[in-house]
N, C-alpha and C positions, 0 to 999 in steps of 0.2 A: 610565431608561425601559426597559420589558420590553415583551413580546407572546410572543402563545403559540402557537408553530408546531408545526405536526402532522407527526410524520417516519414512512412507512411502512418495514417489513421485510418481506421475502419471505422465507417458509418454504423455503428447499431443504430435498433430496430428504434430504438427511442428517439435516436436522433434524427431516422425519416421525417425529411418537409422543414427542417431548419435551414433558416439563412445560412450562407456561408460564412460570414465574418461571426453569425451568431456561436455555430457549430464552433470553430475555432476557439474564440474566446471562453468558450466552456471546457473544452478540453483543454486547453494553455494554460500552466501554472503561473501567474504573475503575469499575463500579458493579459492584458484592456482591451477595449473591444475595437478604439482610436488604434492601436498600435497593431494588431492583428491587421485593420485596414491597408496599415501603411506596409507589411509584407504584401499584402496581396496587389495591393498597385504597385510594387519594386517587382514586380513574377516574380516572387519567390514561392507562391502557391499555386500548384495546378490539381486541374482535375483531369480525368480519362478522357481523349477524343477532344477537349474543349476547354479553350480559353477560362479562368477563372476570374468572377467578377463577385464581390460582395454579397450581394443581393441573389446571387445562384442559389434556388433550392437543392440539396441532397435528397437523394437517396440510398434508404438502407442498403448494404451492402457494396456503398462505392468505395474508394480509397481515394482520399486526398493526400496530396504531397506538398510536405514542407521542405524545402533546402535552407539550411543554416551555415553561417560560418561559423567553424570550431575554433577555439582557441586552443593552445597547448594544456594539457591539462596535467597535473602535477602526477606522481607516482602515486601505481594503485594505494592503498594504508593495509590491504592483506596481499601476499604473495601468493597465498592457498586459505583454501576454507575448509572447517571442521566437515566429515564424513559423519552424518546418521547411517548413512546404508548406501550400500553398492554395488550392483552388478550389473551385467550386459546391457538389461532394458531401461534401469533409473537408477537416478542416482539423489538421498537426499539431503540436504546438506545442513549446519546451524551456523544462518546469517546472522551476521553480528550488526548488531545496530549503525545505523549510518552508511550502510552500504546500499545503491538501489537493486533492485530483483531485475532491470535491465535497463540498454542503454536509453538514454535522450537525448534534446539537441544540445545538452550540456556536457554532460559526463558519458563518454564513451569505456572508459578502461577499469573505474571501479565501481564494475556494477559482479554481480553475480556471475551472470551468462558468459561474461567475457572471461574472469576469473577462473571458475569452473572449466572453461574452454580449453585455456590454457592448462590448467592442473591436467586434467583427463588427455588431453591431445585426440579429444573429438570434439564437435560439433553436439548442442545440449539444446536443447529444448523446454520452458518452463511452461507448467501445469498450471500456475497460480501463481499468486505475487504477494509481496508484503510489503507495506511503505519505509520508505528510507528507513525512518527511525527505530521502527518495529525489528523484533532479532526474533530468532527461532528456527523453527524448521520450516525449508520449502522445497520444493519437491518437483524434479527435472527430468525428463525424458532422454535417452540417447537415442530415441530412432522415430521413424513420423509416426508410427503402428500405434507404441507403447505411448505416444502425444496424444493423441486423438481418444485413449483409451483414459486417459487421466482426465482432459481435458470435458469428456462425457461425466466423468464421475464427479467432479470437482460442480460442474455445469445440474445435473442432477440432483447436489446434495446429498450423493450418497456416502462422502467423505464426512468422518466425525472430525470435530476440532474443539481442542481448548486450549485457550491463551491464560497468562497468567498475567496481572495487572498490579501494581502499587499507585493507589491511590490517596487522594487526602484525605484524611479525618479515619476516624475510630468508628468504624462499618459495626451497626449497634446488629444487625440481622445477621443469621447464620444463612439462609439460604433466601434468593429471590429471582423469581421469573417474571420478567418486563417484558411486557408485549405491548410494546406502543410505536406507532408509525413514525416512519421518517422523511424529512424531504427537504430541500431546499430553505436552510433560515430566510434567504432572501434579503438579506443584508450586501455590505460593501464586499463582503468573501464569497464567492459565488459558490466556492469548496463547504463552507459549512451546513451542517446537517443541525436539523431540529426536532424534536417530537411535536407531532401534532397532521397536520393534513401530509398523507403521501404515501408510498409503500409500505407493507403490513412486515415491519419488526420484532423478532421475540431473541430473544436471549436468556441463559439460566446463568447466574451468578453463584458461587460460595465464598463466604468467607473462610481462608483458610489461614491467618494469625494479622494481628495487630499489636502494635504498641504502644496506642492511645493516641499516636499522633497520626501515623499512618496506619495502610491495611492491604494486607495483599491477597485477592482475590481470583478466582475461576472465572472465567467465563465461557462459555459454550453456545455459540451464534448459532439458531434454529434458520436463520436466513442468511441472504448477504449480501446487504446495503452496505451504502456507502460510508465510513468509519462507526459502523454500527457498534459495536462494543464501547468507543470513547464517546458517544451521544449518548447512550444510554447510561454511562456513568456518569457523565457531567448533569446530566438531568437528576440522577440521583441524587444531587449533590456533593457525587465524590470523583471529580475529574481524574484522568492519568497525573500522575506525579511527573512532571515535564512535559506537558503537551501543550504545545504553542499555542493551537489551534483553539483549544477548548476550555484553558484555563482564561476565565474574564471573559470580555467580547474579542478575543483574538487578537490582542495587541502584539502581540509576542511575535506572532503570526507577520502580521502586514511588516512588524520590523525586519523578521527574517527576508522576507521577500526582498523588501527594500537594501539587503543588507545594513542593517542599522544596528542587529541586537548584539548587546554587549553581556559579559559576564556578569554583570548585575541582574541585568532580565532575566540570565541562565540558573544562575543564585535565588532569585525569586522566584523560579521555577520549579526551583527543589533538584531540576536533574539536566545535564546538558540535553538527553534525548527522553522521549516520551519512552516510561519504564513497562513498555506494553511486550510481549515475548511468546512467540508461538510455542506452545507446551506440550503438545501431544498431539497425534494425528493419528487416525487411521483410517486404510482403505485399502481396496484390493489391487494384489499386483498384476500389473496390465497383458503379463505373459501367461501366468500360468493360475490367476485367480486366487491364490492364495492370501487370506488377511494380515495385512502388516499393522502392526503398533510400533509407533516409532515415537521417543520421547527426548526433548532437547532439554540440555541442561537448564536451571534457573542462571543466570550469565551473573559475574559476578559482580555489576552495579545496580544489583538490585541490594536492597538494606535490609528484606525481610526474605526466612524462607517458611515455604509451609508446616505447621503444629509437625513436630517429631521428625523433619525432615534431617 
């Protein structure tokens, strides 16, 4: 059984003055820049007021729509999701890895948004996102007020964060702040990030225990580029322990995409998902201003926990 759902995109400021098929193909996970074409000459892509053709420049602020056909998609893998905290205005919750923070033209039912939706029997709104594989805390709105209020804080930086990471090898430093740029590798992965020419990066790291083979560390992002904490550690030389993306030149990666990877790649991965875990947060509540600390468990596939933990 299919149906055919219409997913919009928001032009950011960055994307102002790109081609159409360009725009696309940058934001499409696994689709080329050839196959993006052949949506847009099938109309499955429109823009506002006007015919959609390849070569259309954007602008900031427009919405382009995609309609996809959905396929039947199997049952959610959670019924309900763990409660960090909960009242009237937000609600925040500990994503478990493998889940997305909202729908795509893929997976409609086990994402977050929908999940939540259903638990709570309202209507949620998310502040922030974390990738599939990523778990931790992430943090929802129930009303447009207390969205717009998160949405500013998150937007400003004025939200603290630290994640907690296992990675490879025996981390010889106790404490390190990387402030190195990132931007497009410019490789066959259009997704991957590298240090050197591009937006101004920093990050603080700790080591908080190893056992010679692995190391599970802190991280605390002073910015927020794009996979900023797993660039910075793969640059280190100590990538996420299961990260497709970053372990090697991303083989793991193009297999996933491809559906090709097997328990072997997952096995040489060290972990089915990237062992990355949102660990603490705070920020002010959107109604009454109050400072929240909110701290999500270490989940239990991770193999180390922090000294005296």
């Amino acid at each position: 059984m299919t149906a055919v759902v219409q997913v919009p995109l928001r032009v950011l400021k960055e994307h102002g003055g790109m081609r159409l098929d360009a725009f696309l193909a940058a934001r499409l996970r696994g689709y080329s820049r050839a196959r993006v074409q052949r949506l847009i000459d099938e109309g499955l892509v429109s823009l506002p007021a006007r015919g959609a053709k390849a070569s259309a420049r954007l602008a900031a602020g427009q919405t382009v729509s995609i309609r996809y056909l959905r396929t039947a998609e199997p049952p959610p893998a959670h019924e309900t999701l763990p409660l960090l905290h909960l009242d009237d205005s937000l609600a925040v919750v500990d994503k478990p890895g493998g889940v997305l923070s909202h729908p795509t033209d893929k997976v409609l039912h086990n994402t977050v948004t929908n999940i939540l939706t259903r638990q709570l029997g309202r209507k949620v709104f998310l502040a922030h996102r974390l990738d599939r594989e990523t778990s931790g805390a992430l943090v929802l709105a129930l009303d447009p007020d207390g969205a717009r209020s998160l949405y500013e804080q998150f937007a400003g930086r004025s939200v603290r964060k630290e994640y907690l990471a296992v990675v490879r090898g025996a981390v010889s430093w106790k404490k390190r702040l990387i402030d190195a740029p990132l931007g497009p590798e410019g490789g066959e992965i259009r997704v991957r990030q590298a240090v050197g020419a591009g937006a101004a990066a920093v990050t603080a790291f700790e080591r908080l225990s190893t056992d010679g083979r692995l190391s599970l560390v802190s991280a605390k992002p002073r910015t927020g580029r794009l996979h900023q904490i797993r660039a910075h550690l793969a640059h280190l030389g100590h990538p996420v322990v299961g990260d497709k993306l970053y372990i090697g030149a991303g083989e793991a990666y193009m297999k996933a995409v491809r559906r090709e990877i097997g328990r072997e790649d997952l096995a040489a991965l060290g972990a089915d998902r990237q062992l990355l875990h949102a660990w603490r947060l705070e920020f002010d509540h959107p109604k009454d201003g109050r400072r929240l600390r909110l701290e999500a468990p270490v989940p239990p596939d991770f193999p180390l926990r922090p000294e005296g933990a």
